[in-house]
DRENDO-1510 file (C-alpha; in Angstrom, 1 decimal, always signed):
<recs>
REC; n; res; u; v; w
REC; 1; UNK; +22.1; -20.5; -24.2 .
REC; 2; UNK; +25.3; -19.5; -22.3 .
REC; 3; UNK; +26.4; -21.3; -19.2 .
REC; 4; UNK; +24.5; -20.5; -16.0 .
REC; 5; UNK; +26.6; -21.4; -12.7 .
REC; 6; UNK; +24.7; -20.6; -9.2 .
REC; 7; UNK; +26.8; -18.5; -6.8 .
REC; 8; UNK; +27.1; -16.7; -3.4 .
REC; 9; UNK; +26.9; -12.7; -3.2 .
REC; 10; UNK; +30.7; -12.0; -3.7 .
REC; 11; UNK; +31.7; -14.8; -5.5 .
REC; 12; UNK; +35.4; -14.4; -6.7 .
REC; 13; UNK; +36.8; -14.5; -10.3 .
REC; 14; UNK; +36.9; -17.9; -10.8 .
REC; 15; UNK; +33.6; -17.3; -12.5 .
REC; 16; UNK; +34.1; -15.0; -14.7 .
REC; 17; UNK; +32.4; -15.5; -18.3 .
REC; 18; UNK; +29.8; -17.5; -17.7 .
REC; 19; UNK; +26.3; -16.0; -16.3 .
REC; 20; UNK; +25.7; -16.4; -12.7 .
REC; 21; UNK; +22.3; -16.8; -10.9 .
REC; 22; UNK; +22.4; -14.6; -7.5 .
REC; 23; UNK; +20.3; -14.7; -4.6 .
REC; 24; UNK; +19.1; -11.2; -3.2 .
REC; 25; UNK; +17.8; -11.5; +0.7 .
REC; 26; UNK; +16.2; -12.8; +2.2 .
REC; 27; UNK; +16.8; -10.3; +4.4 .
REC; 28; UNK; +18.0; -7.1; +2.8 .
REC; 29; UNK; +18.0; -3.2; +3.5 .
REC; 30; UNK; +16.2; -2.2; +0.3 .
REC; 31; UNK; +13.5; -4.6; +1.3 .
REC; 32; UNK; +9.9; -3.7; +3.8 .
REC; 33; UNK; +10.5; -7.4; +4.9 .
REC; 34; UNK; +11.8; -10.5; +4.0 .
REC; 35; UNK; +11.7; -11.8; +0.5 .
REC; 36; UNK; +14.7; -13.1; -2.5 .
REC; 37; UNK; +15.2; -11.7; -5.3 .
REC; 38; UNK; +16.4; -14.7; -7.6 .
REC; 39; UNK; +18.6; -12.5; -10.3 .
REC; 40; UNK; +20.3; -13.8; -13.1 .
REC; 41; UNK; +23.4; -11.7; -14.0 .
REC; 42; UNK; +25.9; -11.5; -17.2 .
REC; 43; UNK; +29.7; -11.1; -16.7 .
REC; 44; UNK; +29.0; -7.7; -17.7 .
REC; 45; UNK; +27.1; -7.4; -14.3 .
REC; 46; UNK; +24.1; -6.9; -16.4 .
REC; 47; UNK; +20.2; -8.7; -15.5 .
REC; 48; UNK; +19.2; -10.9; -17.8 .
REC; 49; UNK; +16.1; -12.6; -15.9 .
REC; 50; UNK; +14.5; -12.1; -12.5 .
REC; 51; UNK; +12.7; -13.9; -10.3 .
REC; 52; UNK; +10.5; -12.8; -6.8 .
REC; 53; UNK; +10.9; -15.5; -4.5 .
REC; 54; UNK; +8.3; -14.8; -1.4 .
REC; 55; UNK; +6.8; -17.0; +1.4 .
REC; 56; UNK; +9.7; -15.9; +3.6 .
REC; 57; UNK; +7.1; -14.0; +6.3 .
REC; 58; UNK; +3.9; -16.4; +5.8 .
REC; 59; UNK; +1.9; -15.9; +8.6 .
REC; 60; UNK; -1.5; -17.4; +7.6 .
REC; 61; UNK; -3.6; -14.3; +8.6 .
REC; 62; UNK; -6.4; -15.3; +6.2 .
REC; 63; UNK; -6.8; -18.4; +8.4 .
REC; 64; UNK; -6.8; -16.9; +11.3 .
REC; 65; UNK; -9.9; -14.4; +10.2 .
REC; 66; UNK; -12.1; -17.8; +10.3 .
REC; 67; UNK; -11.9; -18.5; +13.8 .
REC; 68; UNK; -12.2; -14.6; +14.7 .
REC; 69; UNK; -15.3; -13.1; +15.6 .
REC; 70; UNK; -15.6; -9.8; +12.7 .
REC; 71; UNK; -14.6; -7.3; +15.7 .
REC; 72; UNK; -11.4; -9.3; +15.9 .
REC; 73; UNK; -10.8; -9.7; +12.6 .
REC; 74; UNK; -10.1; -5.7; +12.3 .
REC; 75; UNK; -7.2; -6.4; +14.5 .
REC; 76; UNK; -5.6; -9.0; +12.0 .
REC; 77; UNK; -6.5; -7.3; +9.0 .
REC; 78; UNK; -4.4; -3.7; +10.2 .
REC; 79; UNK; -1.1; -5.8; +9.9 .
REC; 80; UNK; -0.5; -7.5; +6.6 .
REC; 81; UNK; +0.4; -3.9; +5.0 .
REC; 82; UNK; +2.1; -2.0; +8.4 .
REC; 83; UNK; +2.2; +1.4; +6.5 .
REC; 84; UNK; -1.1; +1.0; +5.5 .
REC; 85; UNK; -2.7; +0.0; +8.5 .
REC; 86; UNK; -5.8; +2.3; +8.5 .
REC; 87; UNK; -6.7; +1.7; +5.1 .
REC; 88; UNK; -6.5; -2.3; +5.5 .
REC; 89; UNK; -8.8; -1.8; +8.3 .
REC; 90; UNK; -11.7; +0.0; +6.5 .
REC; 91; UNK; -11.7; -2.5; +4.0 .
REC; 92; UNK; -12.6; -5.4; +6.4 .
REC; 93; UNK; -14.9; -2.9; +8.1 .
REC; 94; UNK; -16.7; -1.9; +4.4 .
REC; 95; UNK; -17.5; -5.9; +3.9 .
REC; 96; UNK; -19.1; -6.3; +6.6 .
REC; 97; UNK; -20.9; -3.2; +6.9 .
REC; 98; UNK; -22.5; -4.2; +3.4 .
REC; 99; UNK; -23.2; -7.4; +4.1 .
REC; 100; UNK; -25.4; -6.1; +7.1 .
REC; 101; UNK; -27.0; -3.3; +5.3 .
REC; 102; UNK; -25.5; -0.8; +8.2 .
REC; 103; UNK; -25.9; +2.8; +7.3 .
REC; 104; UNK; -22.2; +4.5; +8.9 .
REC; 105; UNK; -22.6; +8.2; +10.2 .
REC; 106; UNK; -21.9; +10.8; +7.7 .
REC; 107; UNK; -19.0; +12.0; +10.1 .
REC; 108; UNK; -17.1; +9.0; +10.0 .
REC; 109; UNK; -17.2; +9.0; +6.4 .
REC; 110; UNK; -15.2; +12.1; +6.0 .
REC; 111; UNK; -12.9; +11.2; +8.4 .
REC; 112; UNK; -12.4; +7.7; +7.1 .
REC; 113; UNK; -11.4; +10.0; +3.6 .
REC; 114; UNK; -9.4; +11.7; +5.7 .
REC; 115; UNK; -7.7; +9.6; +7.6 .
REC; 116; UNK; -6.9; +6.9; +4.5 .
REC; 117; UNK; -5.6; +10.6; +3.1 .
REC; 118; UNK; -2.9; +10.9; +6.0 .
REC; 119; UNK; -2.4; +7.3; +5.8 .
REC; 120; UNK; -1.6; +7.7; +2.4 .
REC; 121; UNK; +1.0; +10.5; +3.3 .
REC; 122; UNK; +3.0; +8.4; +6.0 .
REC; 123; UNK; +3.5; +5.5; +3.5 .
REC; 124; UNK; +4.3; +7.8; +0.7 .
REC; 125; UNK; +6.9; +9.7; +2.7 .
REC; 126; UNK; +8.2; +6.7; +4.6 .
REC; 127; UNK; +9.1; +5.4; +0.7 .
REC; 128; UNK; +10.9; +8.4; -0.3 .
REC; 129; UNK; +13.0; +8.9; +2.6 .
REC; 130; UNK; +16.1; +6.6; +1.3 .
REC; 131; UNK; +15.5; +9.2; -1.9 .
REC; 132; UNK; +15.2; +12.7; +0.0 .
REC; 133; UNK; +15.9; +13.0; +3.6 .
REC; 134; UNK; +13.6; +15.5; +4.5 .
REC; 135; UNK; +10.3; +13.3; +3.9 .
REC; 136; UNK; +10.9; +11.5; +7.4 .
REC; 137; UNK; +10.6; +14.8; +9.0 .
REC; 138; UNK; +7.1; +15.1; +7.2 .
REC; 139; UNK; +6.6; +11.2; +7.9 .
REC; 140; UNK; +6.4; +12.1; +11.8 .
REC; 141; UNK; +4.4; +14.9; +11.4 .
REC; 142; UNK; +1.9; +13.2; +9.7 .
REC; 143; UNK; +2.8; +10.0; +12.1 .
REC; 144; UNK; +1.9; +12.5; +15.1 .
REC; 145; UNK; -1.7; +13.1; +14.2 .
REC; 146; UNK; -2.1; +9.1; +13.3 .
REC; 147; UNK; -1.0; +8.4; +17.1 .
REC; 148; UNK; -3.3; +11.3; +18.6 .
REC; 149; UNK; -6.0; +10.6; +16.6 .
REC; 150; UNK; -5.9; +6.8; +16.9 .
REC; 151; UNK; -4.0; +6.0; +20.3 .
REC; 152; UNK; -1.8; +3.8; +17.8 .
REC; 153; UNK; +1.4; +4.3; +16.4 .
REC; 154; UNK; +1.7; +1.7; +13.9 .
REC; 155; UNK; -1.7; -0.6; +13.9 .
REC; 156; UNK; -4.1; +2.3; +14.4 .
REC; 157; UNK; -7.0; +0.2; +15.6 .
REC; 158; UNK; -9.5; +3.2; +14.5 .
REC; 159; UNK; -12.2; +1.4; +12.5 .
REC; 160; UNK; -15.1; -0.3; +13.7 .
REC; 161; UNK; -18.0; -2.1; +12.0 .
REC; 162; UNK; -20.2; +0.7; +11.6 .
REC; 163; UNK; -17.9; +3.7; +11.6 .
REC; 164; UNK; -14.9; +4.7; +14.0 .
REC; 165; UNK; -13.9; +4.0; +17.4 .
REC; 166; UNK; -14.6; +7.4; +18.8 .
REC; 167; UNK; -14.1; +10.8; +17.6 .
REC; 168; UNK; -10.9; +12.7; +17.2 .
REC; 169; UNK; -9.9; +14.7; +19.9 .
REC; 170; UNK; -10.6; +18.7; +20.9 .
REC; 171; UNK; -8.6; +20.7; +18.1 .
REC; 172; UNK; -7.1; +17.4; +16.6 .
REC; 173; UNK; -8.8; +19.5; +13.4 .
REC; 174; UNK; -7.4; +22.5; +13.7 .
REC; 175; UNK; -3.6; +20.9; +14.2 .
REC; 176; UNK; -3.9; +18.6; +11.3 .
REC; 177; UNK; -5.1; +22.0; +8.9 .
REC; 178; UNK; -1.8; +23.4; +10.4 .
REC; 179; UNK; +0.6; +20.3; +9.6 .
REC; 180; UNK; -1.3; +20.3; +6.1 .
REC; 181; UNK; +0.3; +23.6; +5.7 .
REC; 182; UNK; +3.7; +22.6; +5.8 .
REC; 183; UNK; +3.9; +19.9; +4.1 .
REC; 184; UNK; +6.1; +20.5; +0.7 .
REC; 185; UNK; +7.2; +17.8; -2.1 .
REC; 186; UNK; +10.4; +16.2; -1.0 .
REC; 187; UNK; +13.2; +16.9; -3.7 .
REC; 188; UNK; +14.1; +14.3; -5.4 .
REC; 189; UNK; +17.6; +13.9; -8.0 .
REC; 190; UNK; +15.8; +12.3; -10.8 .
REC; 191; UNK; +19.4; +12.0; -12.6 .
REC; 192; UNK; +20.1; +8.8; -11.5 .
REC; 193; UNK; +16.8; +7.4; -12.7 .
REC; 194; UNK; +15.3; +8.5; -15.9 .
REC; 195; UNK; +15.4; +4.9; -18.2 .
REC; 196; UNK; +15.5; +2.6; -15.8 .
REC; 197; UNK; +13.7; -0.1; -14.9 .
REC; 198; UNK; +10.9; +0.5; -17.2 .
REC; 199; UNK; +7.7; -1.4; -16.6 .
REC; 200; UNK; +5.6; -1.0; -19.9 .
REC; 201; UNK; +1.4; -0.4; -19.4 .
REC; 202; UNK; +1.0; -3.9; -21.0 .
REC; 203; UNK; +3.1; -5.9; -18.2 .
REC; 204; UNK; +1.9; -3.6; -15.9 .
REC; 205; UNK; -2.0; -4.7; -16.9 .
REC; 206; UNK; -0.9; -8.4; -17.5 .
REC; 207; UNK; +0.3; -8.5; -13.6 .
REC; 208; UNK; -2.6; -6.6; -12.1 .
REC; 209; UNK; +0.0; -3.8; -10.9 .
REC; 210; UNK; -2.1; -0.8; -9.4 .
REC; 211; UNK; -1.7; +2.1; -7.4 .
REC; 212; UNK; +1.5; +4.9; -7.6 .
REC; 213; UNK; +3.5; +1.8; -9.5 .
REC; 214; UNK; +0.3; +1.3; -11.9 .
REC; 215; UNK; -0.2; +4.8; -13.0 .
REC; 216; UNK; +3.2; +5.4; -13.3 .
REC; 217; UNK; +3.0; +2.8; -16.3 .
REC; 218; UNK; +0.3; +4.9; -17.7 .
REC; 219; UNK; -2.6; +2.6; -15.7 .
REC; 220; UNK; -5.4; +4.9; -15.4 .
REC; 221; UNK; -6.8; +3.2; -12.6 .
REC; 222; UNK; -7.8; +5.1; -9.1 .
REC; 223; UNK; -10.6; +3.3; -6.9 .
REC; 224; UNK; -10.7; +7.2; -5.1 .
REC; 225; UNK; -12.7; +7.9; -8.7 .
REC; 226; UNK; -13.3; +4.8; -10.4 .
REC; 227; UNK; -15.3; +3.0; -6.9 .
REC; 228; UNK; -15.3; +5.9; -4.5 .
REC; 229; UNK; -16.6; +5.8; -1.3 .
REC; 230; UNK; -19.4; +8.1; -0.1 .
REC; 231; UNK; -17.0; +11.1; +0.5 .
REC; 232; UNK; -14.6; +10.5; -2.0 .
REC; 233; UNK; -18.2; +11.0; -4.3 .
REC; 234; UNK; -18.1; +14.8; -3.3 .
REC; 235; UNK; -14.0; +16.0; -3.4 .
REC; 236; UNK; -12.6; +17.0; -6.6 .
REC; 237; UNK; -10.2; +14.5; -7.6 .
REC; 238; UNK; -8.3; +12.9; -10.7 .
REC; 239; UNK; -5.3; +11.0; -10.4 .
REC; 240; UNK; -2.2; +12.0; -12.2 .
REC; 241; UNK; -1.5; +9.1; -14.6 .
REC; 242; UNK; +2.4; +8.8; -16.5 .
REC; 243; UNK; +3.7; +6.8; -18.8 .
REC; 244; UNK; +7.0; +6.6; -19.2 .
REC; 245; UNK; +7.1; +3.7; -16.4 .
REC; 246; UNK; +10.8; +3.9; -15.8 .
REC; 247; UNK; +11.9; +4.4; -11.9 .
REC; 248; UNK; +11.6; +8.3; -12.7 .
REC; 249; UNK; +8.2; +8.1; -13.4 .
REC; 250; UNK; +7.3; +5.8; -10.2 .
REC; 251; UNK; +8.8; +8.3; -7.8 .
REC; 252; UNK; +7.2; +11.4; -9.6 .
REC; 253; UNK; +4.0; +9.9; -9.0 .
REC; 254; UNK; +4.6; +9.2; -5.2 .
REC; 255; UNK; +5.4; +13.0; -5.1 .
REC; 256; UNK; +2.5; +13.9; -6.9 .
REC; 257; UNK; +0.6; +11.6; -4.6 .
REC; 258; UNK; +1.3; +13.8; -2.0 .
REC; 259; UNK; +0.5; +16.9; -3.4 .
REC; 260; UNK; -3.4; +15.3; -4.2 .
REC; 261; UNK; -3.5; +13.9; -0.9 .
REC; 262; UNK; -2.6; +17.0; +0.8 .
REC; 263; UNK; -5.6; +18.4; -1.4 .
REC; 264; UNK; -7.9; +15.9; -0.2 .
REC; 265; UNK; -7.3; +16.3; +2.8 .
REC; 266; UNK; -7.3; +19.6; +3.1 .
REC; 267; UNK; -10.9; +18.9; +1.4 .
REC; 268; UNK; -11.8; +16.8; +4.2 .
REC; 269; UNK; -11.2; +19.3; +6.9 .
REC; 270; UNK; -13.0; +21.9; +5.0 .
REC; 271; UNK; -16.5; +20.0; +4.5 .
REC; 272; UNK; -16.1; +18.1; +8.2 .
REC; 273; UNK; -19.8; +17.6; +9.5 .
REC; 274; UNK; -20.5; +17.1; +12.4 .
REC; 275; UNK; -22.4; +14.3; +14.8 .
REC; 276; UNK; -22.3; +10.7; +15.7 .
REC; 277; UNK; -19.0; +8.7; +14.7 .
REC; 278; UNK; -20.1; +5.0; +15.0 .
REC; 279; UNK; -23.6; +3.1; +15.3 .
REC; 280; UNK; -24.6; +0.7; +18.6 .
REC; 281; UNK; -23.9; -2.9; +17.9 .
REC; 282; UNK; -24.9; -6.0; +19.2 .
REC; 283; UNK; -23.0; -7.9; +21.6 .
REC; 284; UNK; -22.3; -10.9; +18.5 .
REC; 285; UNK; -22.6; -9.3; +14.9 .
REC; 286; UNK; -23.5; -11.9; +12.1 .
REC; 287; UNK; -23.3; -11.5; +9.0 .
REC; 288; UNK; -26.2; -12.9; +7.0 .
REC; 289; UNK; -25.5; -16.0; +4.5 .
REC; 290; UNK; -24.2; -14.6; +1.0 .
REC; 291; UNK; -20.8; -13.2; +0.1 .
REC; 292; UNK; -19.5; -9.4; -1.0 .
REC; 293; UNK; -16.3; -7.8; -2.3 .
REC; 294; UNK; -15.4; -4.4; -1.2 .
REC; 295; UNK; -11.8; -2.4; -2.1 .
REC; 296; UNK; -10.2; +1.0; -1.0 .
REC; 297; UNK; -7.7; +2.7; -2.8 .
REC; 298; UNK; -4.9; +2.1; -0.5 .
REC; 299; UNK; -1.3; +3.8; -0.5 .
REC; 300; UNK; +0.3; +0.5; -2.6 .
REC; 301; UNK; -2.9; -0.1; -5.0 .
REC; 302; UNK; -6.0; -1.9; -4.8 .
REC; 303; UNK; -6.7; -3.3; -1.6 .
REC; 304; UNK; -9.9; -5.8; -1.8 .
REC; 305; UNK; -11.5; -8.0; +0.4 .
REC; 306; UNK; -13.8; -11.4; -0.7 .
REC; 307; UNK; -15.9; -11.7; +2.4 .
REC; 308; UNK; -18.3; -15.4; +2.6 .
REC; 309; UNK; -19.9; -16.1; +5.5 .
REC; 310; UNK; -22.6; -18.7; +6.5 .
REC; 311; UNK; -24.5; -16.6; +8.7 .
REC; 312; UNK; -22.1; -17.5; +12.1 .
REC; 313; UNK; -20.6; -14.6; +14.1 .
REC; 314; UNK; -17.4; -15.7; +12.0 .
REC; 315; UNK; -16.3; -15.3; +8.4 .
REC; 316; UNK; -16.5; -18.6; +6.8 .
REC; 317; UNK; -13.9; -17.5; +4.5 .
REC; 318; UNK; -12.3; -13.9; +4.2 .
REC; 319; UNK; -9.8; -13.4; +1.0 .
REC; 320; UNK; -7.4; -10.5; +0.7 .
REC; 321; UNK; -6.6; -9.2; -2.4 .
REC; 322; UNK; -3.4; -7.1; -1.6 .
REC; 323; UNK; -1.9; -4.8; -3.5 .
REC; 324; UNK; +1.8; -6.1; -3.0 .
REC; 325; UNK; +1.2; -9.2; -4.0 .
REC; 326; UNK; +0.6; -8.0; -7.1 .
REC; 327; UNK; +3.3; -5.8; -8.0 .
REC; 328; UNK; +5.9; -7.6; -6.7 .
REC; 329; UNK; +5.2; -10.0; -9.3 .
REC; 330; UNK; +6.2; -7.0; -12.1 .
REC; 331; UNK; +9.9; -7.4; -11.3 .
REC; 332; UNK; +10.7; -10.3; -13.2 .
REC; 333; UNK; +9.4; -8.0; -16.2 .
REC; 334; UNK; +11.0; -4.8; -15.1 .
REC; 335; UNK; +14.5; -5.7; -14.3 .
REC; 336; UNK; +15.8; -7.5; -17.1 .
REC; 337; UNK; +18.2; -5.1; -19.0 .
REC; 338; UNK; +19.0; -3.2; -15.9 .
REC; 339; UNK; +22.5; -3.5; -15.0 .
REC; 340; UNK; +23.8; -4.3; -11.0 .
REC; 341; UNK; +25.0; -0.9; -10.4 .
REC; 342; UNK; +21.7; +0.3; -11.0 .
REC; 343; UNK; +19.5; -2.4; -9.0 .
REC; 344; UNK; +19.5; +0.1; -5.5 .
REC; 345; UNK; +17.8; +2.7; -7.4 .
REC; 346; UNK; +15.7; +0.6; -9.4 .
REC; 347; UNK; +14.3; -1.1; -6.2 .
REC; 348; UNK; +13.8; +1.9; -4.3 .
REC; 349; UNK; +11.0; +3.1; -6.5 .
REC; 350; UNK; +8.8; +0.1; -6.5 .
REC; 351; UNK; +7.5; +0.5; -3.3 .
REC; 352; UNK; +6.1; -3.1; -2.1 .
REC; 353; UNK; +5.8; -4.1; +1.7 .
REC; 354; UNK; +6.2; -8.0; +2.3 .
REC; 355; UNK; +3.7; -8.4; +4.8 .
REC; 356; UNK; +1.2; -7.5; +2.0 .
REC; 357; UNK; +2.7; -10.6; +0.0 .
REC; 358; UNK; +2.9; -13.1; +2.4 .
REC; 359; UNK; -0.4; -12.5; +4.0 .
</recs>
């Protein structure tokens, strides 16, 4: 084993020939949040081991769901994952909804597709800005119709147990088809990252990576097929699965993300029925005694929720199983091998948002 000495970002010469251990972040640009990167580096600047050091941004939201009634708990559970705020949402809502038995209007249904569909597009887009410019001009477009429909800009606040908040508003429809329309596949220059930072399917099974990462790895693994929700039963839909699993192949799957999102939606819009939005609820809803575990396909991956409850008006215990937690994880298994001029790139196509770690 060569020496290992621990050193400071811009360490001087002195240390030369001997490999260093370097601290990444906490607080970095290339990171949605605060979390280290623990990087162990040759003296030809190359990785040789890596380790994701997170806790950084620990909030204790899981906590905090047990003394929150389950109305209150949707306001919680839209923050752990900020660009996926809708989708975190409906998967709180979905657990409780099936622990009751409550049927949810066939409207809200399609919009709930819809909406996690646009959801999915402002995440996406937000992720590929640093790689082509032009996505944040599609990011708020799509941003736009969130905010209109939702009154929220970044914690929509549009679920509720048993369907939506309220409708969307007078020609909401006929201005999302129109933005739909527009929407093209940002360019990417894929020269700069074909080979690197290759995550192979059985690391990528072994750390329970899903989502754009996931299928990038050649995970064939979509909960919009594999556990679809009632709408998501009646669109035509199959997820583009790759497997090269280098950082080419995670951002060619966020742009082909995209493209089947903008299908879906477009779906969506098409097959739109009307009537009621949400069901009348009781002034305290309690779930009966038992437990349940629902999931959404959210932008990042799986997104699942453990719900137990005692029969109270609050969740005895309510588990997140988040997406980012997860994949984060696959960096100590992608990096090594990848030299230090390379990390920005490498890092910009595994798309991760610490709040979803440090739940």
């Amino acid at each position: 084993m060569s020496e290992q000495i621990t050193v400071g970002v811009g360490a001087g010469a002195q240390y030369l020939g001997v490999d260093r251990v370097i601290d990444l972040g906490p607080l970095h640009p290339s990171a949605h949040g605060a979390y280290r990167l623990r990087l162990t580096v040759t003296p030809d600047l190359v990785i040789t081991a890596a380790e994701p050091l997170v806790g950084h941004l620990h909030r204790g939201a899981e906590k905090l769901f047990e003394v929150r009634d389950y109305r209150q708990v949707l306001t919680l559970a839209n923050r752990h994952d900020w660009l996926s705020a809708f989708c975190n949402e409906l998967a709180v809502a979905l657990a409780v909804e099936r622990m009751t038995g409550m049927d949810v209007p066939v409207r809200a249904q399609w919009l709930r597709a819809l909406l996690c569909e646009l959801n999915r597009l402002l995440a996406h887009m937000v992720f590929l800005t640093p790689l082509a410019p032009e996505a944040a001009t599609y990011r708020e477009g799509v941003q736009a119709l969130m905010e209109e429909a939702s009154g929220g800009r970044i914690h929509f606040m549009f679920n509720r147990i048993g369907g939506l908040r309220e409708d969307v508003p007078a020609g909401w429809t006929s201005r999302a088809a129109d933005f739909l329309s527009t929407v093209d596949i940002p360019h990417v220059d894929f020269a700069e990252l074909e080979g690197l930072g290759v995550l192979s399917r059985e690391d990528a099974l072994a750390y329970g990576v899903t989502g754009p990462i996931g299928r990038a790895s050649g995970v064939d693994f979509d909960l919009r097929r594999d556990d679809p929700l009632p709408a998501y039963k009646e669109l035509d839909f199959a997820p583009v699965v790759r497997t090269e699993g280098d950082a080419a192949a995670r951002v060619r799957c966020l742009q082909d993300e995209i493209r089947k999102s903008v299908e879906l939606a477009r779906q969506c819009l098409d097959r739109l029925p009307q009537g009621p939005v949400n069901v009348r609820l009781p002034k305290a809803i309690k779930a009966p005694e038992g437990s349940v575990y629902t999931r959404v396909e959210a932008p990042l991956g799986t997104s699942g929720v453990h719900l137990s409850s005692r029969g109270e008006k609050t969740p005895w215990r309510l588990k997140l199983r988040t997406s980012s937690f997860n994949n984060v994880q696959a960096l100590g298994a992608l990096l090594p091998g990848t030299e230090v001029d390379d990390l920005p790139a490498v890092l910009s196509s595994f798309a991760v948002i610490v709040g979803d770690i440090d739940k």
